[in-house]
C-alpha positions, 0 to 999 in steps of 0.5 A: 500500500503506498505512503499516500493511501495510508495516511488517507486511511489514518487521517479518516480513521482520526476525523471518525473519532473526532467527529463522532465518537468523541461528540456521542460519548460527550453527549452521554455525559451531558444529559441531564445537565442545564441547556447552557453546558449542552449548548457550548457542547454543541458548538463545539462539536459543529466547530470541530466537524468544521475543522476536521472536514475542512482539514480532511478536504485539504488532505484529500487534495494533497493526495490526488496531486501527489497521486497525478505527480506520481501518474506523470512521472511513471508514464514519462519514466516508462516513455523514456524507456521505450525511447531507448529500446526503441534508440537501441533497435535502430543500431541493430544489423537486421534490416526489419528489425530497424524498419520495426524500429522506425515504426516503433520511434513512431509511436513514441512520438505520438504518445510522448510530447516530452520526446517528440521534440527529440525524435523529430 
């Protein structure tokens, strides 16, 4: 499991506690107490599930940019390897293997636009 979906999975794990076990085992406590301590209670707890979903929000955000950085790293890792596979057939002393090569740089240049400009 990567970094990224654990800390997720911990972050949601610590917003449920916050937000609902901690405010329900409060409000067991409170009942039958005057209405002024029930609702300090209660502003309270809708502050804090303010903080904690606007905090969660921020998290889940952080985690799908690191999740599409992660994305366009590997695809621009995997382009560059089929680059130098692609470099590496054309210096073979097989006529069809470097004609397959030719066709092979040709789909590296349609997929990769960081390549391109050196393929042209």
């Amino acid at each position: 499991m990567s970094v990224v979906v654990t800390s997720v999975i911990g972050v949601v794990a610590v917003a449920l506690i916050l937000v609902a076990v901690i405010p329900w085992y409060t409000q067991q406590r409170l009942r039958g107490a005057d209405d002024k301590a029930y609702e300090r209670f209660t502003a309270a707890t809708e502050l804090r599930r303010v903080v904690v979903e606007a905090t969660v929000a921020v998290l889940l955000l952080v985690g799908a940019v690191t999740a599409i950085n992660e994305y366009r790293a590997t695809k621009a890792r995997q382009d560059s390897e089929r680059f130098a596979q692609v470099i590496e057939l054309l210096g073979s002393p097989d006529a069809p293997t470097q004609i397959g090569a030719v066709y092979g740089m040709e789909g590296v240049a349609s997929t990769a636009a960081a390549i391109r400009a050196v393929t042209r």
